[in-house]
N, C-alpha and C positions, 0 to 999 in steps of 0.2 A: 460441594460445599458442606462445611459441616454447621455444629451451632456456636464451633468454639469463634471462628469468623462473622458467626451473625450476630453475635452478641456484641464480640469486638466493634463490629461497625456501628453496632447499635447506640454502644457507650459515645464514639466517637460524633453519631451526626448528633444525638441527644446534648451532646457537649456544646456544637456546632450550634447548634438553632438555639441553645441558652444565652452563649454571647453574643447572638445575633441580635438576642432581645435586648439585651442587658447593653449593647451597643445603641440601642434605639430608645431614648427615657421615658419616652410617651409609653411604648408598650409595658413600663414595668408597672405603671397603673390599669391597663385595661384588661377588664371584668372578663371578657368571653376569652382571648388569649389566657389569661392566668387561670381561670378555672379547669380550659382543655390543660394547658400543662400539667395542672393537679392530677388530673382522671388519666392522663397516661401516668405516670409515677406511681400513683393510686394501683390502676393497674397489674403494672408491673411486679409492684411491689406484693399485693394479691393473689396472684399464681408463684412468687415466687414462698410465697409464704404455704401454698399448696403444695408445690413439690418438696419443702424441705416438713413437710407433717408437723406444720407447729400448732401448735396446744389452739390459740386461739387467736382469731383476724378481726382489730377494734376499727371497724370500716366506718364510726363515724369519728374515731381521732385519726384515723386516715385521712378523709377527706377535710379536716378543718383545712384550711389556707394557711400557708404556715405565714409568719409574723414580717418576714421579708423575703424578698428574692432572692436573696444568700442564701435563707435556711430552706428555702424549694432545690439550691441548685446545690446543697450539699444531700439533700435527701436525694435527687437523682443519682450523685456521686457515689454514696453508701450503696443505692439501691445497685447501682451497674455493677461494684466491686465483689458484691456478693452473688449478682447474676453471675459473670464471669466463673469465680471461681466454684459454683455449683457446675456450670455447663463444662469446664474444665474436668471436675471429678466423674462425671460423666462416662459409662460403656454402656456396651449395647443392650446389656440386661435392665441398666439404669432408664435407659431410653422408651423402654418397654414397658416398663411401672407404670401401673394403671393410677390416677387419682380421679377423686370424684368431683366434678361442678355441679353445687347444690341446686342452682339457679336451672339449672338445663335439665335436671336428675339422671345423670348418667355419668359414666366415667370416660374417660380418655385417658391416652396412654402422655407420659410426659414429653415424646416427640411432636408429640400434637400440642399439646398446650404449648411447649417452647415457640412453635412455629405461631401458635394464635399472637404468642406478644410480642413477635418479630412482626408479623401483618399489621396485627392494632396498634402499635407503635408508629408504623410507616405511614400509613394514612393517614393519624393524626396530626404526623409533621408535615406532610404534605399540605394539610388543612392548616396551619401555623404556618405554613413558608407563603402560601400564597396570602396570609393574613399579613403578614410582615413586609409583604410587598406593597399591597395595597393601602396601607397606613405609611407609608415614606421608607420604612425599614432596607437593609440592606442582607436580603436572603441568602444565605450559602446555598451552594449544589452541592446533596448528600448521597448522590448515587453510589451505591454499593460498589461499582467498577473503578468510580476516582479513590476511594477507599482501599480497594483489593490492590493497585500497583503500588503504593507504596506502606499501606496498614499500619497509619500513624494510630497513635494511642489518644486517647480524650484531651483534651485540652478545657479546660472550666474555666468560666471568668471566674476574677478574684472580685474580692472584697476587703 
């Protein structure tokens, strides 16, 4: 596997589980779902801001809640397009680059970080799919294998 695949899938169930929400109207008000959606995106968005060396990370107009659903499921949209084509420019010397997490005080290489926000990512929609079920929702199955046979591209609800 490489990351150019993990990320694709990434975009794709991340797409997956916004229209699951966004099919469901009750979840597009609830407090603990929309906030986890935030902190994955938040995330993401955070180490991706780490591997590209930018000047500086505003982590509390990060995590404001953006103003609707739309503007959460277009900042996933941006966020994955640029994941993508960072993990696409991607070789092996790239994968190698050390960056630092200031939080932990140590460095990792950016193979490592990629993989932490393929992991933290997976679990949290894990923790969303079983919230979506539990609330009447209608959860998709995001496993990387239904993914890999045919490697459709994201698909976003509109607005």
């Amino acid at each position: 596997m490489n990351f150019q695949s993990l990320f694709a899938h990434q975009a794709w169930a991340d797409a997956a589980l916004l229209s699951a929400v966004h099919a469901h109207p009750p979840l597009l008000e609830d407090e603990w779902l929309q906030k986890t959606l935030l902190h994955v995106v938040s995330t993401q968005r955070y180490f991706l801001w780490l591997f590209l060396q930018q000047p500086s990370f505003d982590r509390e107009k990060e995590m404001q809640p953006p103003a609707s659903f739309g503007e959460l499921v277009e900042r996933y949209r941006a966020t994955h397009e640029a994941e993508l084509a960072f993990v696409e420019g991607l070789d092996d010397a790239g994968l190698e680059r050390r960056f630092e997490l200031a939080f932990l005080k140590t460095e990792f290489t950016v193979a490592d970080g990629l993989t932490q926000v393929a992991m933290h990512s997976q679990n949290h929609r894990g923790q969303c799919l079983r919230y979506i079920r539990k609330h009447g929702g209608q959860a998709p199955t995001l496993d990387y294998i239904l993914w890999a046979k045919d490697r459709p591209g994201p698909v976003w609800p509109e607005f």
